[in-house]
N, C-alpha and C positions, 0 to 999 in steps of 0.2 A: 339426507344428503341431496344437495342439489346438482344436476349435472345441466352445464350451461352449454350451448351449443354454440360452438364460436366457428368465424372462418376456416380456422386455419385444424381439419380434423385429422390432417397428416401426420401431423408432427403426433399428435397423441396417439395413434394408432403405432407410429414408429417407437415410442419410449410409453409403452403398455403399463410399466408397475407405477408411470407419475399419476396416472387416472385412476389405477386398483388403489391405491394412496391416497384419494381424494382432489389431486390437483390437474389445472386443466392449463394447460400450454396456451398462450397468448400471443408473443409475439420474440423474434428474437431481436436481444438487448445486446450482445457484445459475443467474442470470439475470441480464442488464441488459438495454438497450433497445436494442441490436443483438447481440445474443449470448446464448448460455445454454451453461453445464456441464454436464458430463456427468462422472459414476465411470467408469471403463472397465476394463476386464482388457485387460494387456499378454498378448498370449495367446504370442508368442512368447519374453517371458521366462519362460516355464514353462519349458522346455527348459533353460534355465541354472540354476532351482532345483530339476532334478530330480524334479518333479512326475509323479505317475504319474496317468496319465488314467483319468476318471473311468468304470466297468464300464457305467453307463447313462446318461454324458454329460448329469448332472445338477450343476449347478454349485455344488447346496449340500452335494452331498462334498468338496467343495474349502472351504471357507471354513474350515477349521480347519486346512489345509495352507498358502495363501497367505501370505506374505508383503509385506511393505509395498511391495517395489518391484518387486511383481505389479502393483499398481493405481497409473492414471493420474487426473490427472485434464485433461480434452479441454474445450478454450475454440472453440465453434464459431463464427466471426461471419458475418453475414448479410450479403452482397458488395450487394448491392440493398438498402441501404439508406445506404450508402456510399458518397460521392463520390468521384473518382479522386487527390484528393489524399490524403483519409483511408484512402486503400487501400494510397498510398504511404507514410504512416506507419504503418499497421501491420507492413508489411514490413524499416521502419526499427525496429519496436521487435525484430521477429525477430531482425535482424541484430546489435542489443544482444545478447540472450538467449545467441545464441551464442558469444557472446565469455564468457559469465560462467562461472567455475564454482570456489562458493564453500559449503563445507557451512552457512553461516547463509542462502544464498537457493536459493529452490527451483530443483530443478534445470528446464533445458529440456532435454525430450527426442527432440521430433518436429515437424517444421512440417508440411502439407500444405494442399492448394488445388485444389478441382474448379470447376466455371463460374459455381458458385451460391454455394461457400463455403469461408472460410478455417479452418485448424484448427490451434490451439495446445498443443502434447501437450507438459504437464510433471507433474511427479510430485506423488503426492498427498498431501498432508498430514492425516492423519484426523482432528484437534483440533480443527480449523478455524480460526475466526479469532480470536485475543486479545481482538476486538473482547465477541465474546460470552462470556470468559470473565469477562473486567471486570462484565459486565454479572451474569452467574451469581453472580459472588462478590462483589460489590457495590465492591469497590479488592483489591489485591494487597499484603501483607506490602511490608516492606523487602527481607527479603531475594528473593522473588518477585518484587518489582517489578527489582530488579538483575540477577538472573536474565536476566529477557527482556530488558532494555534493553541488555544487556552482548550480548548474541547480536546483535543489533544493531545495534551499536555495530562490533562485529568487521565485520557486512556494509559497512558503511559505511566502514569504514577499509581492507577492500577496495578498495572501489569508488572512494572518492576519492584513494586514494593507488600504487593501483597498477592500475587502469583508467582512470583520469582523468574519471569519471562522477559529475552529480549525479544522485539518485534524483528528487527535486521531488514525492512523494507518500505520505511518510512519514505512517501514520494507525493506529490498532490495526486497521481494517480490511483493510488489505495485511501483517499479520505476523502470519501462521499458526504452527502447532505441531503437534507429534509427539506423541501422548497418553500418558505413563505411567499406572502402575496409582494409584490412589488410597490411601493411608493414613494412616485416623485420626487425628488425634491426641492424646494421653492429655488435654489440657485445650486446650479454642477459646478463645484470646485475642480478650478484646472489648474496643473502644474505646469509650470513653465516649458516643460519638455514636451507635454501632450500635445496631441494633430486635434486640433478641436472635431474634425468631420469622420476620427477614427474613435477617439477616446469615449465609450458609451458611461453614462451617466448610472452609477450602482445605487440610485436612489437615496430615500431615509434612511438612517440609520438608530435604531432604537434600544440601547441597552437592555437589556435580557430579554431578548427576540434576536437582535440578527439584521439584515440588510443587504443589497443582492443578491433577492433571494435564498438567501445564504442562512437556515434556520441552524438546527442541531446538526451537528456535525460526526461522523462516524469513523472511526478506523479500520480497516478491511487488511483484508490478506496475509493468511497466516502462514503461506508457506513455506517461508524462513523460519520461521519463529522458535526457540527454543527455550527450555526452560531451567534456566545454570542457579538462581540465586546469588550466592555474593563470588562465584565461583567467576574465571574468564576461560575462555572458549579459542580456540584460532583458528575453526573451518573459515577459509575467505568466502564470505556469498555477500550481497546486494547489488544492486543497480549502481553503474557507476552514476556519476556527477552527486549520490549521498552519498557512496560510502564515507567512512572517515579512513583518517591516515595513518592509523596503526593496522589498520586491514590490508590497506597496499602497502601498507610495509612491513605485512606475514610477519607480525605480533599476536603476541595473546591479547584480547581483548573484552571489555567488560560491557555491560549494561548500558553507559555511556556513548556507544557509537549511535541509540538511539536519538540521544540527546545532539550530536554533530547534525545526524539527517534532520534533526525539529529544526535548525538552526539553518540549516541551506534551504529547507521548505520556507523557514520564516521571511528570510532572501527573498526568495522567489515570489511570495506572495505581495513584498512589500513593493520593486521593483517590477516586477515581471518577468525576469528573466533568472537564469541560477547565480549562483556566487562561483563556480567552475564550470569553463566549458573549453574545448577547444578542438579543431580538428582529428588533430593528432594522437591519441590514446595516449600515448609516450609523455605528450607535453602536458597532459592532462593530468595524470595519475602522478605528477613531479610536481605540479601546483598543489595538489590536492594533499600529498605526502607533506608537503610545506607550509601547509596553511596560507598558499598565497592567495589572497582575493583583494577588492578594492571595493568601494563606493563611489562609481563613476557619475562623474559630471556628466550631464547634465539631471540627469533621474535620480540620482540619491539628494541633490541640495538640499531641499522641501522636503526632506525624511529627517524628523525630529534626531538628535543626537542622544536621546534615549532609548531609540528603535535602535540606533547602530551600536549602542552598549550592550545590547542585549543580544545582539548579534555576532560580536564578536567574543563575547562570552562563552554563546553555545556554539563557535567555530574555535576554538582553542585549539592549536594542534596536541599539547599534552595535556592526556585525559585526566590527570590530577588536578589542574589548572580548570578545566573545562566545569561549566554549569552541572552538576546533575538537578535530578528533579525539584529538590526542594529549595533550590538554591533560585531557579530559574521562577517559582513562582514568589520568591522574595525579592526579584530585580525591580527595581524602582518604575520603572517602565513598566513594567505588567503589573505590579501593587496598583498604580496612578489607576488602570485601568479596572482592577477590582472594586476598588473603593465606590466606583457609578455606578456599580450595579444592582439590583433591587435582590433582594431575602425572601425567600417564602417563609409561613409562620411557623419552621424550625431555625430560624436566625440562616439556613443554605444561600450561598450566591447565586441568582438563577443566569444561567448564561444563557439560555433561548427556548422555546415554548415550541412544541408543534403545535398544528392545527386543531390536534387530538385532544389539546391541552397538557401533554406532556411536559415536567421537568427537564431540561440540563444540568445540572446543581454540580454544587460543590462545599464541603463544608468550608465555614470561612476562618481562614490562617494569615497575622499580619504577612513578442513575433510566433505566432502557433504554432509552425511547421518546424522550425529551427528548436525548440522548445521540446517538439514530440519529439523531434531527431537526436536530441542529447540521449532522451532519456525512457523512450516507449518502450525497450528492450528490456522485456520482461525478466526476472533472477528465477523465474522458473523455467525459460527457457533454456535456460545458458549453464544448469549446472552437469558435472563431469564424472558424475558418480556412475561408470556405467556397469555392468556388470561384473561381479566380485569374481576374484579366480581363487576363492578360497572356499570352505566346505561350511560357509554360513547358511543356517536357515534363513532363504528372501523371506517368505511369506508372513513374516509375524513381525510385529513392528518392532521394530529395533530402535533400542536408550543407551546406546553403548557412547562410550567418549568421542567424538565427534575426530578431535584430532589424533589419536590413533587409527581411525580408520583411513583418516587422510596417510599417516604413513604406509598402510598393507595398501593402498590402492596403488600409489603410486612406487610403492618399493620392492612388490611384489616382480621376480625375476623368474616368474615359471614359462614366460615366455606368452601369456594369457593376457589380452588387455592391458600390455605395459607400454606406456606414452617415454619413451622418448628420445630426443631428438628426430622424432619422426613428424609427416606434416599428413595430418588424418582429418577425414572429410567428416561430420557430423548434419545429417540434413534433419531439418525439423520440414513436416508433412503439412501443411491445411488444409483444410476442410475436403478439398478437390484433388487430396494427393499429390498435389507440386509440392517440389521444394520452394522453399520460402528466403531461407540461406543457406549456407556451409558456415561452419565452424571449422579452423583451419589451427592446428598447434602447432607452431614452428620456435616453441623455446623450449629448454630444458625442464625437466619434471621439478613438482614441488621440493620433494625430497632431495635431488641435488642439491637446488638452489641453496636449500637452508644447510645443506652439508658445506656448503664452496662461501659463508658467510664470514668472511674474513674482512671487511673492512666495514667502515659506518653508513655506506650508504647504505639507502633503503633501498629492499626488493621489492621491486615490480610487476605486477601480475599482470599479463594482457595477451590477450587473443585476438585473431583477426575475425570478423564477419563482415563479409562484401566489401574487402580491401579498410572496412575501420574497426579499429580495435577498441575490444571490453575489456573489465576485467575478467579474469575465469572463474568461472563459481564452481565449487569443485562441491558441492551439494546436492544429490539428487531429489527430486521436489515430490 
């Protein structure tokens, strides 16, 4: 075992079992309001690539020796801030993780747990998130936006067709990537709508590789995620501007709502912007319920009429109607785009190569800030599961029916934890102990609503934080 001596000897001194483990904290990558990231050196897969230790145990001889699945990256969460049911779901998402393993979702590679804190060891993806590359490149080509959607796409037909898992938080912010090299190219195609001195140029583009920087593509974050089979489910969770519209309209819902979020991510990568948005939560969640969206002039013109068929396919407000998976990789539009691409020597479609020389495969079958502001609001932060006032065992992970627990939460009348008509503060903590928001409930509990369901409009889920309203995720994470 090599132990590298890096800057930062705080942090490992503070989270003692990641070093008794083998791994050595490097620098922090991201945060939320019970949790923060951490880069880490796998220090015991040096030995598997042969790395020869450094002569004065300085770690920046090594950075041009490292390879990519040297480095993790470590999700630490804060057990005290955590009630014992959300402890039990995090341990239920663990128990997901391991079941997975799919080269378009990141892999998992280590749980552990001391008195104070949980730790999620999976591999790193340097690119980081789609989220920001959108943002850098202001929308993504066609064939770029197919690229990552098709990687995907693959996870997703994993996971629904041979794990039997909904994802439920499909966002550009949970689909990371592998960075290739950047190049040029001989002329930047510009759309009519583009600021030529803002629009950055996303280089070449090379069928089974990838282009700005945009290599293998990953799906991340399981902690929605459930696993129903051909069964439908009606806990309401995700991030608004993906949910679909049988979720705000507290319907039972299938598999399919993944396919809705592939189709507003697809939106979004193609334009830059979502397919809903709107101040208002109210007016929002009634577009959304209605499948209202458009292809505005002057950014959609130049988006081929086969991107928008494929669009509004997987925006279908009835999910009978709507794409699932198999359907979505036989749209004409994504075929045209299969067909470019090259075969390794099992006849597989390769959609993009790491550095490492790694496959993407598949077998073959005929504005920043307004952007983060829709939709940065995590569905971990947001769900409403708080403590049971019934004589459940918290501490053991719990597979029970999702939507009967939604009825004892909210219908329980012991006088324990029961929401409603009442207007109840909910502060989430960061790092420094400030509150960050309130969550504020000033409508009627689930179970009424669906009791008082007498006419055909949809109900509507929404909460307020900092005067704008979500939906309420009534899931604890």
């Amino acid at each position: 075992m090599y132990k590298l001596s890096i800057s930062n000897l705080t942090l490992n001194k503070k989270y003692p079992i990641l070093f008794q483990n083998n791994y050595n904290i490097i620098e922090q990558i991201g945060d939320g309001a019970f949790s923060v990231v951490f880069k880490a050196i796998d220090l015991a897969s040096l030995n598997s690539s042969n790395i020869e230790p450094s002569t004065n145990n300085n770690p920046n001889d090594y950075k041009n020796k490292l390879h990519d699945n040297n480095f993790v990256a470590i999700k630490i969460i804060n057990k005290s801030q955590l009630n014992s049911n959300q402890k039990s779901l995090i341990l239920k998402e663990v128990s997901i993780l391991k079941k997975l393993n799919h080269k378009n979702i990141v892999k998992f590679r280590n749980f552990l747990q001391d008195v104070n804190y949980f730790y999620i060891i999976q591999e790193l993806c340097h690119g980081g998130e789609i989220f920001n590359q959108i943002v850098n490149l202001t929308y993504l080509s066609e064939d770029l936006s197919r690229h990552v959607i098709l990687q995907i796409a693959e996870a997703l037909n994993y996971l629904h067709n041979e794990i039997g898992i909904v994802h439920r938080d499909i966002k550009p912010e949970n689909l990371l990537f592998n960075l290739i090299p950047y190049t040029r190219s001989e002329c930047q195609h510009l759309r009519k709508s583009d600021d030529p001195k803002v629009k950055k140029d996303e280089g070449l583009f090379k069928y089974g590789y990838g282009g700005g920087t945009i290599g293998i593509v990953k799906l991340a974050d399981f902690g929605l995620s459930k696993q129903i089979w051909e069964l439908k489910t009606k806990t309401p969770c995700g991030t608004v501007g993906y949910v679909a519209p049988e979720i705000v309209k507290d319907e039972k819902y299938s598999k399919k709502v993944d396919l809705w979020a592939l189709g507003c991510v697809l939106y979004t990568l193609l334009c830059g912007f979502p397919p809903f948005y709107d101040d208002k939560i109210d007016v929002l969640t009634v577009k959304i319920s209605k499948g209202e969206f458009e292809f505005l002039s002057p950014w959609w013109d130049e988006i081929s009429n086969g991107a928008k068929n494929c669009v509004k396919n997987l925006l279908s407000v009835n999910p009978k109607q709507r794409y699932d998976i198999k359907q979505f990789f036989s749209d004409p539009w994504i075929e045209e785009y299969l067909l470019k691409l090259p075969k390794d020597s099992n006849g597989n479609l390769i959609y993009a190569v790491d550095l490492d020389g790694e496959y993407s495969t598949r077998y073959y079958s005929p504005s920043a800030m307004l952007l983060r502001d829709a939709f940065e609001i995590s569905a971990a932060l947001n769900r409403m599961n708080e403590e049971k006032a019934n004589n459940r065992e918290r501490d053991q992970i719990i597979e029970e029916d999702e939507d009967e627990e939604d009825e004892d939460i909210y219908g329980n009348d012991n006088g324990t934890n029961h929401i409603h008509n009442k207007k109840i503060s909910f502060n989430n903590i960061n790092k420094n102990n400030e509150p960050t928001f309130d969550l504020k409930i000033e409508t009627s509990t689930l179970l009424e609503r669906r009791r008082k369901k007498k006419t055909n409009e949809p109900i509507i889920r929404h909460d307020v934080i900092n005067n704008r309203r979500i939906l309420q995720e009534t899931e604890a994470f």
